[in-house]
mmCIF file as Biopython writes it, N, C-alpha, C and O atoms, coordinates in Angstrom:
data_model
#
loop_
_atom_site.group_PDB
_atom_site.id
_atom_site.type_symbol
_atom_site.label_atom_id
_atom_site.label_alt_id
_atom_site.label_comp_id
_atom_site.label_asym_id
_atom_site.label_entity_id
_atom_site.label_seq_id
_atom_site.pdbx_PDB_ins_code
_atom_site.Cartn_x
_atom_site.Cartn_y
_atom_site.Cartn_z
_atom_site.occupancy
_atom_site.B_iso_or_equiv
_atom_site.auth_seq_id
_atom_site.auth_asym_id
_atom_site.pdbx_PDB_model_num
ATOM 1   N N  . UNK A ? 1  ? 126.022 33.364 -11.954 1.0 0.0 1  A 1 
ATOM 2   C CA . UNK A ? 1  ? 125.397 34.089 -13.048 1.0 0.0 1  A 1 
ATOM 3   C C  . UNK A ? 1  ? 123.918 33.708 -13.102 1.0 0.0 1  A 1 
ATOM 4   O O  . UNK A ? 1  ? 123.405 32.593 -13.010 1.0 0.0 1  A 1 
ATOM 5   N N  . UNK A ? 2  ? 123.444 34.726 -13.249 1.0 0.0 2  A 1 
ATOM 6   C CA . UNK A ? 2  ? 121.857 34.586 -13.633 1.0 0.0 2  A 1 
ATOM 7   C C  . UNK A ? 2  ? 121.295 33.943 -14.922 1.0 0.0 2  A 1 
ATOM 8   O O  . UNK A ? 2  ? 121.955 33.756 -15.944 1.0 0.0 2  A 1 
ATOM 9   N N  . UNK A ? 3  ? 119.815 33.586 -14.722 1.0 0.0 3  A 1 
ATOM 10  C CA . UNK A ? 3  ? 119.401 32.583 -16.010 1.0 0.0 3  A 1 
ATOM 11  C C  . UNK A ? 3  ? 118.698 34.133 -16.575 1.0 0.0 3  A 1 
ATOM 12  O O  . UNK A ? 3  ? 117.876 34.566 -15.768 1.0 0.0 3  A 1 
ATOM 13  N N  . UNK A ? 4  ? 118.866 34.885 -17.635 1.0 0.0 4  A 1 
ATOM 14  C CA . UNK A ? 4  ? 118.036 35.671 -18.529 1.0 0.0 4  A 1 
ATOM 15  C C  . UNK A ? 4  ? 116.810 35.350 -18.554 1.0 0.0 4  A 1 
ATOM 16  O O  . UNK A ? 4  ? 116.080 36.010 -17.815 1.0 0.0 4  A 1 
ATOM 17  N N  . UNK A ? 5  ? 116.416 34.670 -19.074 1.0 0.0 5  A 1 
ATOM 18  C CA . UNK A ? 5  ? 114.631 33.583 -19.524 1.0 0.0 5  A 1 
ATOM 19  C C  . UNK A ? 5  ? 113.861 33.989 -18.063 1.0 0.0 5  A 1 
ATOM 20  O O  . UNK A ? 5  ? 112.655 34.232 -18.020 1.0 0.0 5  A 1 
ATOM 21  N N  . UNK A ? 6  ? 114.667 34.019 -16.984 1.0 0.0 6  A 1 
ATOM 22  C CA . UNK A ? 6  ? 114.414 34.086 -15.407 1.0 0.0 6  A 1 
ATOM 23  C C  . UNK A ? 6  ? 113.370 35.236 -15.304 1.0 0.0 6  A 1 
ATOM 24  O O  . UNK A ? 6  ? 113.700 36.169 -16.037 1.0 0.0 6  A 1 
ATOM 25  N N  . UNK A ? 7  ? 112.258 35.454 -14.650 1.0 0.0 7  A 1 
ATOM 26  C CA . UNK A ? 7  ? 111.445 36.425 -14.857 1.0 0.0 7  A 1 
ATOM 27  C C  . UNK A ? 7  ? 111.883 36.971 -13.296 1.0 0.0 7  A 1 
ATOM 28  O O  . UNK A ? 7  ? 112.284 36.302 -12.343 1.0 0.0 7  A 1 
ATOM 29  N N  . UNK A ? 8  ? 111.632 38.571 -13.413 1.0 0.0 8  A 1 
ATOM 30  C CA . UNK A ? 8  ? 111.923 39.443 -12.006 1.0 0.0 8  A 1 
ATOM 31  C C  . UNK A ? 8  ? 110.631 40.188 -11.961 1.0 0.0 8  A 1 
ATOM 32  O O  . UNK A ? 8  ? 109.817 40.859 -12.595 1.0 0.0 8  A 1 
ATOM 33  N N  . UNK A ? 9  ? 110.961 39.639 -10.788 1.0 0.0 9  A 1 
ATOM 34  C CA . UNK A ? 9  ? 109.314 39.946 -10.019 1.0 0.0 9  A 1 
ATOM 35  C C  . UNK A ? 9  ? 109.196 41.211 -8.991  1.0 0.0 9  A 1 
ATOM 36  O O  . UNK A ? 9  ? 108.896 40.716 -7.905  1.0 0.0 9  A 1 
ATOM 37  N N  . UNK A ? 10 ? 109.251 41.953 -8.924  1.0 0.0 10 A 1 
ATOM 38  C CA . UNK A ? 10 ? 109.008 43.557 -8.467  1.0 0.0 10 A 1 
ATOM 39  C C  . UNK A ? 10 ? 107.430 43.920 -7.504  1.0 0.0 10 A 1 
ATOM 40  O O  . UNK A ? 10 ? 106.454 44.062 -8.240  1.0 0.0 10 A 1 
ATOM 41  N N  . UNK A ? 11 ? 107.131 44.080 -5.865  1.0 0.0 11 A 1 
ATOM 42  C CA . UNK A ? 11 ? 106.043 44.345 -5.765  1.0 0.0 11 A 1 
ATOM 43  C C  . UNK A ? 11 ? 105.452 45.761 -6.530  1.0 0.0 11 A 1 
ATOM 44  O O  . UNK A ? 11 ? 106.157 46.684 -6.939  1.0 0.0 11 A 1 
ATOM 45  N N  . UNK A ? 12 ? 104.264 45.691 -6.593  1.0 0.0 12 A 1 
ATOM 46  C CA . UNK A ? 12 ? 103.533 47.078 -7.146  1.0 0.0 12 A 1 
ATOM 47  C C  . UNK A ? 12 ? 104.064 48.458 -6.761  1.0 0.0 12 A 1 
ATOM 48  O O  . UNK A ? 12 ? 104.226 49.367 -7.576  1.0 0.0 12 A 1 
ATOM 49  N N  . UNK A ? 13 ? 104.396 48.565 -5.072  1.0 0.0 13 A 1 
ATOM 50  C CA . UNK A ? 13 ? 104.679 49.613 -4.218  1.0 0.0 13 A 1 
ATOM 51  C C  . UNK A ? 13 ? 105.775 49.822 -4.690  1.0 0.0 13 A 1 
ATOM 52  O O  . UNK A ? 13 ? 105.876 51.033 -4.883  1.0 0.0 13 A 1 
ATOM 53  N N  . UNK A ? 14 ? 106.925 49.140 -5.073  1.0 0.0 14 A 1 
ATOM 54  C CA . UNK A ? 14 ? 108.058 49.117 -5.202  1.0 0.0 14 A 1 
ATOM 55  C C  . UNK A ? 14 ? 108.514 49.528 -6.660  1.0 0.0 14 A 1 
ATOM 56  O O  . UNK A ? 14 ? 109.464 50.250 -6.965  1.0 0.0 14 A 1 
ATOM 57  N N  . UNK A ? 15 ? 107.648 48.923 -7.448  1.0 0.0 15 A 1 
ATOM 58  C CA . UNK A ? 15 ? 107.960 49.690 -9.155  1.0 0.0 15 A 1 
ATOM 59  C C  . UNK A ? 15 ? 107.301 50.810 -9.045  1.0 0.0 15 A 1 
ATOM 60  O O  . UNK A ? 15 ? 108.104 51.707 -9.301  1.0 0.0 15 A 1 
ATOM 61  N N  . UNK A ? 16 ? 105.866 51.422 -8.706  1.0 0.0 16 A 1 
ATOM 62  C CA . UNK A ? 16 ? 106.095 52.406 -8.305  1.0 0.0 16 A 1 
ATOM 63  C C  . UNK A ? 16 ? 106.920 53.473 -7.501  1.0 0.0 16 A 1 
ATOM 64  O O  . UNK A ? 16 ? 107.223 54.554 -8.006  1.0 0.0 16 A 1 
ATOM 65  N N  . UNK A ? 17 ? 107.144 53.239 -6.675  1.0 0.0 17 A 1 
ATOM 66  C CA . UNK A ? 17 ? 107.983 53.598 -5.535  1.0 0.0 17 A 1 
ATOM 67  C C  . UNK A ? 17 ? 107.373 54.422 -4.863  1.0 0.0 17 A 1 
ATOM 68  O O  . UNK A ? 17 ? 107.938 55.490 -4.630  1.0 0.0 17 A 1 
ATOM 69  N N  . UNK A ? 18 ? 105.841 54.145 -4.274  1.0 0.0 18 A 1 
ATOM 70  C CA . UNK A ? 18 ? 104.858 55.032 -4.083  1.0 0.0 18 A 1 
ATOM 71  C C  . UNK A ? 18 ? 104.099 54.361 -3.578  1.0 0.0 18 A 1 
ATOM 72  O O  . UNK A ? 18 ? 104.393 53.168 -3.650  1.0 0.0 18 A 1 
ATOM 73  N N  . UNK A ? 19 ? 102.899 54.664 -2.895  1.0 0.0 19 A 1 
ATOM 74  C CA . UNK A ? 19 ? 102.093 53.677 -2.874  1.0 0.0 19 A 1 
ATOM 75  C C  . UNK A ? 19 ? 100.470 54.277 -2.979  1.0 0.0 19 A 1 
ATOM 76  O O  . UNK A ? 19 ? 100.315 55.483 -2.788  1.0 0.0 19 A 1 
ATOM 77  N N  . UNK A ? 20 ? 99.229  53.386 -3.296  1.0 0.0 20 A 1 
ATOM 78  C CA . UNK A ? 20 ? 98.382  53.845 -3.826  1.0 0.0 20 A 1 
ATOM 79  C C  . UNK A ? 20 ? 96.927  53.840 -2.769  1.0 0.0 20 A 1 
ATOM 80  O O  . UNK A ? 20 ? 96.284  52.797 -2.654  1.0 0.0 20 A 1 
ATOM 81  N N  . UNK A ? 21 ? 96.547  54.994 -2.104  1.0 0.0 21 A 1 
ATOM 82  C CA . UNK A ? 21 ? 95.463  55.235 -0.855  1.0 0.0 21 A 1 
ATOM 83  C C  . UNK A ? 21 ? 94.175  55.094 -1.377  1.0 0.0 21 A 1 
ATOM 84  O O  . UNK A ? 21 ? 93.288  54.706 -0.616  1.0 0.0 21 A 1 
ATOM 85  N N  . UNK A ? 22 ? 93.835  55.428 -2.936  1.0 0.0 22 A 1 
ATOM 86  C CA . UNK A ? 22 ? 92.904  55.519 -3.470  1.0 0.0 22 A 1 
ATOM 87  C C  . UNK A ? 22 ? 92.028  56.887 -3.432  1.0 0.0 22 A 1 
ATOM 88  O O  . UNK A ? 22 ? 90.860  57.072 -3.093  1.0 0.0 22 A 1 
ATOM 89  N N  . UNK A ? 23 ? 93.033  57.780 -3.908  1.0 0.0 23 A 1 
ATOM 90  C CA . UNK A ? 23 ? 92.370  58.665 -4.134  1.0 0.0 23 A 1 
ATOM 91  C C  . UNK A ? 23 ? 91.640  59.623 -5.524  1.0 0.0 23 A 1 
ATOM 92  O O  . UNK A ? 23 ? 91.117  60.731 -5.636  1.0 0.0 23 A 1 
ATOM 93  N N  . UNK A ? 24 ? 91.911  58.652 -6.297  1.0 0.0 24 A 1 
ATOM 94  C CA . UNK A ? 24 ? 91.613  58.718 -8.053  1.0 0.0 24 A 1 
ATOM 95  C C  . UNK A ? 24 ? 90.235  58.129 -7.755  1.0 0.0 24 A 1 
ATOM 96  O O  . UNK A ? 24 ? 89.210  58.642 -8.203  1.0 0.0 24 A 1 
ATOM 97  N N  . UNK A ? 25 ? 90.239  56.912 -6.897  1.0 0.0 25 A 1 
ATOM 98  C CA . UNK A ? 25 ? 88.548  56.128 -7.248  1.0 0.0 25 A 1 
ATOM 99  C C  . UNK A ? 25 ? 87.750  57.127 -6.187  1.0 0.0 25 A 1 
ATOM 100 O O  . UNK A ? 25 ? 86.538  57.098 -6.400  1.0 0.0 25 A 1 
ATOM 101 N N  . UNK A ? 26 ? 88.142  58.023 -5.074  1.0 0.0 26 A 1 
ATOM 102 C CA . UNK A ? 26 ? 87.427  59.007 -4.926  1.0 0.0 26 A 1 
ATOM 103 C C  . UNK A ? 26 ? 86.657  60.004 -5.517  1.0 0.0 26 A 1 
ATOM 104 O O  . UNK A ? 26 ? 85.527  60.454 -5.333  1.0 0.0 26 A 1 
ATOM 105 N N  . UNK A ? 27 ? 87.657  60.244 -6.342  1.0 0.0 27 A 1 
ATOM 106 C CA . UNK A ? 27 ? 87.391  62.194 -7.075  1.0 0.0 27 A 1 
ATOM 107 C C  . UNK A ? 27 ? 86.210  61.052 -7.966  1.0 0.0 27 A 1 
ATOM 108 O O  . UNK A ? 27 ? 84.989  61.141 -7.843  1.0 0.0 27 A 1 
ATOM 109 N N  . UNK A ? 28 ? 86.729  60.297 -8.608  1.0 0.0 28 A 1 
ATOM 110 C CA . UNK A ? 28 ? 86.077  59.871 -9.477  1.0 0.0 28 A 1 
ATOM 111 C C  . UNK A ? 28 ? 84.369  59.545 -9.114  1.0 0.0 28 A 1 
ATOM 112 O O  . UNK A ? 28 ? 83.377  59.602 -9.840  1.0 0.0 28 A 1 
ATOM 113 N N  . UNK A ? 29 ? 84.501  59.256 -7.938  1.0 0.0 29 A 1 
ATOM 114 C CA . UNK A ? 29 ? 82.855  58.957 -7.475  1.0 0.0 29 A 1 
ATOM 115 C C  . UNK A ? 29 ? 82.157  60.321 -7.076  1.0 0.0 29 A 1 
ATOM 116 O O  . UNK A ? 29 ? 80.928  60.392 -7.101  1.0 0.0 29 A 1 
ATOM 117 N N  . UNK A ? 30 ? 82.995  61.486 -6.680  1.0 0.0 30 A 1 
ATOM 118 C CA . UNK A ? 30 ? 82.213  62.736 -6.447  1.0 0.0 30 A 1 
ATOM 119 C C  . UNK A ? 30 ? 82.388  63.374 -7.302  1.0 0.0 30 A 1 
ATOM 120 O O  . UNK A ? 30 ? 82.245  64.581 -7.108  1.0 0.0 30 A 1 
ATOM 121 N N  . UNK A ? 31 ? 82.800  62.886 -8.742  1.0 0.0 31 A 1 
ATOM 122 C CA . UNK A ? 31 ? 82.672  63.611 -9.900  1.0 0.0 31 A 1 
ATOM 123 C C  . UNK A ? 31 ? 81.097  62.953 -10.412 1.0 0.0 31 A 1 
ATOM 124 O O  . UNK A ? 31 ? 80.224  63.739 -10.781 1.0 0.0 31 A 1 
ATOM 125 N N  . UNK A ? 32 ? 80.903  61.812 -10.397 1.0 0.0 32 A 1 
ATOM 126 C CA . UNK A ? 32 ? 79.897  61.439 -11.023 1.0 0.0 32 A 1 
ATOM 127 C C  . UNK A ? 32 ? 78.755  61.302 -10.365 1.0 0.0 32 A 1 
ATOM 128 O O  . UNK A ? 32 ? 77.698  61.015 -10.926 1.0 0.0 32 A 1 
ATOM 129 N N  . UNK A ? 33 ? 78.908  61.540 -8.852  1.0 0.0 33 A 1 
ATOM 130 C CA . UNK A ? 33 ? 77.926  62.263 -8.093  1.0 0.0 33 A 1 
ATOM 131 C C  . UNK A ? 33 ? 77.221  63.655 -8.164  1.0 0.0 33 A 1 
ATOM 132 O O  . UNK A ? 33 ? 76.154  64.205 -7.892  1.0 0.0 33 A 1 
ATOM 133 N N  . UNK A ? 34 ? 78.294  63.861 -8.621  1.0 0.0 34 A 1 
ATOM 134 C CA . UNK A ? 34 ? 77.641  65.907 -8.687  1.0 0.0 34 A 1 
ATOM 135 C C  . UNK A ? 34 ? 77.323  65.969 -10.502 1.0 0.0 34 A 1 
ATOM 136 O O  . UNK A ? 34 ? 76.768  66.918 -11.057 1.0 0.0 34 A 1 
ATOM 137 N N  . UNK A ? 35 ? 77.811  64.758 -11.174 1.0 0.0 35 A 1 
ATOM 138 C CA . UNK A ? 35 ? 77.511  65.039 -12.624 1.0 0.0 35 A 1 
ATOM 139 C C  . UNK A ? 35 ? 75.866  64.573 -12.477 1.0 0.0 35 A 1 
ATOM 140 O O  . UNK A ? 35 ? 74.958  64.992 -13.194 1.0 0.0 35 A 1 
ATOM 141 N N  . UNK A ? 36 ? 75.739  63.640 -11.408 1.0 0.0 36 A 1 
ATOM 142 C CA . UNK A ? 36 ? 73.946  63.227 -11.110 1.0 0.0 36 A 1 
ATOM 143 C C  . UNK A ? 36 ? 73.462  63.874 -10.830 1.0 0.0 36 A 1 
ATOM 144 O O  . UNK A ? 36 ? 72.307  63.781 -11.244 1.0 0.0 36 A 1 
ATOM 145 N N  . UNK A ? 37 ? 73.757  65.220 -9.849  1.0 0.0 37 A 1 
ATOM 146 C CA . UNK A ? 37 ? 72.811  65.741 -9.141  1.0 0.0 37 A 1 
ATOM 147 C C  . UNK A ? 37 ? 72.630  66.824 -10.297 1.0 0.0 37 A 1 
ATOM 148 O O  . UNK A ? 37 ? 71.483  67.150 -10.605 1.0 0.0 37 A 1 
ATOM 149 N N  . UNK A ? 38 ? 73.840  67.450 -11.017 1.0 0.0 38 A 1 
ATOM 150 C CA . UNK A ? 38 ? 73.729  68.578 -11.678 1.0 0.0 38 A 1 
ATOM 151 C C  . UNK A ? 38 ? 72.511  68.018 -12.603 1.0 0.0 38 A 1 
ATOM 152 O O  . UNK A ? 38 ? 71.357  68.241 -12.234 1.0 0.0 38 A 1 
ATOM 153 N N  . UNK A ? 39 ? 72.706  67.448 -13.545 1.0 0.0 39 A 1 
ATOM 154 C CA . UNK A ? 39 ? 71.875  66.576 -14.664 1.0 0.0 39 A 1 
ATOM 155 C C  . UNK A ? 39 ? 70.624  66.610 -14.158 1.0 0.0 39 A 1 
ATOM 156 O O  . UNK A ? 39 ? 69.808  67.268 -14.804 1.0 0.0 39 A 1 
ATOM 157 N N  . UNK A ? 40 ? 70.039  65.759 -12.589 1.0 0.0 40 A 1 
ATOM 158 C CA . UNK A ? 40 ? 68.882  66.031 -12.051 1.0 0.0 40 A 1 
ATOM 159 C C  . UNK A ? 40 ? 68.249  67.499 -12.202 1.0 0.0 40 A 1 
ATOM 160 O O  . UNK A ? 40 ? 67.234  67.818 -12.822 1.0 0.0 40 A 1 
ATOM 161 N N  . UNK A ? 41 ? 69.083  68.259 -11.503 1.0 0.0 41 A 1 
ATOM 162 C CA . UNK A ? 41 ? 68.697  69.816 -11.226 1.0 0.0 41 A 1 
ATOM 163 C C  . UNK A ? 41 ? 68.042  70.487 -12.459 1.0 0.0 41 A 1 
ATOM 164 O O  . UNK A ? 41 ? 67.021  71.171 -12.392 1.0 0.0 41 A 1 
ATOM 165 N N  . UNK A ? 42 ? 68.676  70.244 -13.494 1.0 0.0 42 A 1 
ATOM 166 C CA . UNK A ? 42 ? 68.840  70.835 -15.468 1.0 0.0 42 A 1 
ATOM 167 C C  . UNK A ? 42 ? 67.643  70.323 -15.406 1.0 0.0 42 A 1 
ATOM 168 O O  . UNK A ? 42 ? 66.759  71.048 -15.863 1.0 0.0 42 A 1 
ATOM 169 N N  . UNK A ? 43 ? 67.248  69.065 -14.888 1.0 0.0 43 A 1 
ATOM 170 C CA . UNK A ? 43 ? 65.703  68.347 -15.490 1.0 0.0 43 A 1 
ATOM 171 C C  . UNK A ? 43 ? 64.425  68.767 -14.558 1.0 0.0 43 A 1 
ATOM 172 O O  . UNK A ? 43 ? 63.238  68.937 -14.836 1.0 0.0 43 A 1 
ATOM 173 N N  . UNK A ? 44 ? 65.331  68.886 -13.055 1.0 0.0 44 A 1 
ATOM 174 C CA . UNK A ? 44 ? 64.001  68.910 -12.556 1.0 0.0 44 A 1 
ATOM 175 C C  . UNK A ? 44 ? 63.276  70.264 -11.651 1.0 0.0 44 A 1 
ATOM 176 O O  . UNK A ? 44 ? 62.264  70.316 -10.952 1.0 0.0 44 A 1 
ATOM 177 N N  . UNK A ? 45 ? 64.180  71.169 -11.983 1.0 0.0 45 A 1 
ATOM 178 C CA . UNK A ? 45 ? 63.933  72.938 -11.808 1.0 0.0 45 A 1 
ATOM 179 C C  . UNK A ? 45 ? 63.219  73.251 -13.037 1.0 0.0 45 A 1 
ATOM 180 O O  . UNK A ? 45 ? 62.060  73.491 -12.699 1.0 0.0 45 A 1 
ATOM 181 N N  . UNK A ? 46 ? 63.329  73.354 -14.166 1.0 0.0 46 A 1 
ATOM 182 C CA . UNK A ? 46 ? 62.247  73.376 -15.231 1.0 0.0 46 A 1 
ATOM 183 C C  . UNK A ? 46 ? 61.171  73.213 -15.371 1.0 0.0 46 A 1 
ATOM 184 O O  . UNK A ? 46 ? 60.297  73.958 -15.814 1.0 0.0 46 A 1 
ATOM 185 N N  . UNK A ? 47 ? 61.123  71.528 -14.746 1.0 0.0 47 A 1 
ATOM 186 C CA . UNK A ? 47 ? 59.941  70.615 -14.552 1.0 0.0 47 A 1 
ATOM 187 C C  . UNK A ? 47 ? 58.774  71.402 -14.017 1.0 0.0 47 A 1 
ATOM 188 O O  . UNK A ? 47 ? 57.584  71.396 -14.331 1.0 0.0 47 A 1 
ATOM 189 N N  . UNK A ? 48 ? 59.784  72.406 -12.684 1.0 0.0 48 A 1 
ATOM 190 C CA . UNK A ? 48 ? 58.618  72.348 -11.894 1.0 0.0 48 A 1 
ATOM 191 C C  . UNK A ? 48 ? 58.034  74.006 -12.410 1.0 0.0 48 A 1 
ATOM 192 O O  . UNK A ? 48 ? 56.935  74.397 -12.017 1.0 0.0 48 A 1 
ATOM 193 N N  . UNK A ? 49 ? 58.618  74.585 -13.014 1.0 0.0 49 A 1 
ATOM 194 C CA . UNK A ? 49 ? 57.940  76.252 -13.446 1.0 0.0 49 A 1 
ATOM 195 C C  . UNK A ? 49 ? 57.846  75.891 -14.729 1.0 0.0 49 A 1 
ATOM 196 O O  . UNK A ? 49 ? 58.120  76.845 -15.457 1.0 0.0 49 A 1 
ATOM 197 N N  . UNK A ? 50 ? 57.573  74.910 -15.320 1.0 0.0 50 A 1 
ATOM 198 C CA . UNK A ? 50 ? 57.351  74.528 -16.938 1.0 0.0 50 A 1 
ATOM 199 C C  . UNK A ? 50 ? 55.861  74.417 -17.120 1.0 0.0 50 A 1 
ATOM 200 O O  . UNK A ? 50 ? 55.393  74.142 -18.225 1.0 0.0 50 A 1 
#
């Protein structure tokens, strides 16, 4: 019989049952890449016929 109090230890891959390539910290960097460039563009197309 098992001790309860006993902690179970599970790898990451495995409680997921999946595993993780990193493709969330991707989108996420060419989201806030193109949120830079857009933001630039808004400021600096104006700039220049202002």
């Amino acid at each position: 019989m098992s001790d309860q109090d006993e902690a179970i230890r599970i790898e990451d891959d495995d409680a997921r049952a999946a595993h993780t390539p990193g493709v969330v910290r991707r989108v996420l960097g060419f989201s806030l890449l193109f949120a830079i460039l857009a933001m630039s563009a808004a400021w600096i197309i104006p700039a220049l016929w202002g």
